[in-house]
N, C-alpha and C positions, 0 to 999 in steps of 0.2 A: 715897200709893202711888208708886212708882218710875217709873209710867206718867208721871204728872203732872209729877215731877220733873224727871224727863227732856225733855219739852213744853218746861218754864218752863226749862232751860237751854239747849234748843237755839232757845229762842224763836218757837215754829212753832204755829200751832192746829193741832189731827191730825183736827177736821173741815173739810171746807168746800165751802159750797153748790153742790151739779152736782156735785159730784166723790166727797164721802167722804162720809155722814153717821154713820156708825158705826165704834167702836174695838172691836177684836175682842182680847181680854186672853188668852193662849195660852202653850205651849211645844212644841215641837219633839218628836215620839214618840220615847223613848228605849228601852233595854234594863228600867230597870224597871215600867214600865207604860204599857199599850198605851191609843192613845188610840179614843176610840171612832170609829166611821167616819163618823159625821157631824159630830167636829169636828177631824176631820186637818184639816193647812197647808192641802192642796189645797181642801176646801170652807170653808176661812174666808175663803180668796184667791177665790176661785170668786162669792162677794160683792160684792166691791171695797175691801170698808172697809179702814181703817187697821187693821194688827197692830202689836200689841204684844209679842214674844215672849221671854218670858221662861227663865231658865237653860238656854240652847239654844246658845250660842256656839262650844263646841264640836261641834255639827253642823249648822254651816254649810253647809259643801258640801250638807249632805242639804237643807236650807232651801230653798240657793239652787236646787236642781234641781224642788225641788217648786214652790215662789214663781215663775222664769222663767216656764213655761208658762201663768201667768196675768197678770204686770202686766209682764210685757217685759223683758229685759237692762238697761234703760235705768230701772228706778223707782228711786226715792230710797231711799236706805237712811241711819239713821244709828246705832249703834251710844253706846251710852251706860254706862261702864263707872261703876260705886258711883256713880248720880245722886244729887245733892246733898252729895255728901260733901266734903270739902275737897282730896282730891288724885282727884275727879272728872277723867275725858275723856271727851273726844266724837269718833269720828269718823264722817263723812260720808262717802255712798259711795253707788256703786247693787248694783244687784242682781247683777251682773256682776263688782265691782272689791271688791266690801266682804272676800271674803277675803285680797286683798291688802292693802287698808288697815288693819287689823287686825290689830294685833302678837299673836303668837302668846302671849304672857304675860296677856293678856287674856281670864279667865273667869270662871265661875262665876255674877257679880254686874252681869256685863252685860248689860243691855236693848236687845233688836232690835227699832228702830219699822221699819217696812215699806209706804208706802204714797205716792202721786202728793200728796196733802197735804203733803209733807215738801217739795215744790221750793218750796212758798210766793210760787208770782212767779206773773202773769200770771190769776188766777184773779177771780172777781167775791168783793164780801164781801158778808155776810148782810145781804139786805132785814129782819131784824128791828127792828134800832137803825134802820132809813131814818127818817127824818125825814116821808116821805111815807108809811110803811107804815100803812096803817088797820089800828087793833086794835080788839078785842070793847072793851075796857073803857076805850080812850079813841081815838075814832075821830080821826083828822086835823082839825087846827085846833078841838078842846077841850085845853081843860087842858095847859097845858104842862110839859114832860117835867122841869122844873128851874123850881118857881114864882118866882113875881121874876127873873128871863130872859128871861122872852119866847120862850124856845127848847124 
């Protein structure tokens, strides 16, 4: 999926722990069908999770009016036109500046991610892989995670 695509080229996880745990996969309400009202921008952003908004680039403006009032002028935005493809771009942006950063030739097949996940700096990483974390099925200091390791 494009969602993914777009992740593995902008090199970013679009969960992460205390911040996002959820991807919210969407488009933008257009002229030909209305979206229903518990899953407008506003209550998917009203969440926190990361969006993924799909063939909506051309209503940006309307996007970004509805997205401000929940994650701030200031959240990450990255914009991913034909992910995966070979004359792929990316650009970076917030919520504020992404219509500027974004060439007006750029639609249709562009993916809007939308979420505080996207800055990737400063955040904790998942206690799951800790080394310390006790699981059900192999509690801390059993069996080790890579036999013949020790690790």
């Amino acid at each position: 999926p494009s969602f993914a695509a777009a992740a593995a080229a902008l090199g970013v996880e679009l969960t992460l722990p205390g911040l996002a745990q959820s991807v919210v996969l969407t488009r933008a309400e257009g002229r030909a069908t209305q979206m229903p009202e518990r899953e407008t921008l506003p209550a998917f952003a009203a969440t926190g999770a990361t969006l993924a908004v799909h063939l909506s680039i051309h209503l940006i403006d309307k996007l970004t009016a509805e997205l401000i009032p929940h994650y701030g002028p200031d959240c990450p935005v990255a914009v991913v036109w034909r992910a995966s493809w070979p004359d792929q771009r990316i650009f970076r942006a917030t919520l504020a500046t992404v219509k500027a950063a974004v060439p007006v030739e750029v639609e249709r097949t562009a993916l809007i991610l939308v979420g505080p996940s996207l800055a990737q700096e400063g955040f904790e990483e998942s206690r799951l892989y800790a080394g310390d974390y006790d699981r059900r099925y192999r509690p801390v200091g059993t069996h080790p995670r890579f036999p013949g390791t020790g690790s």
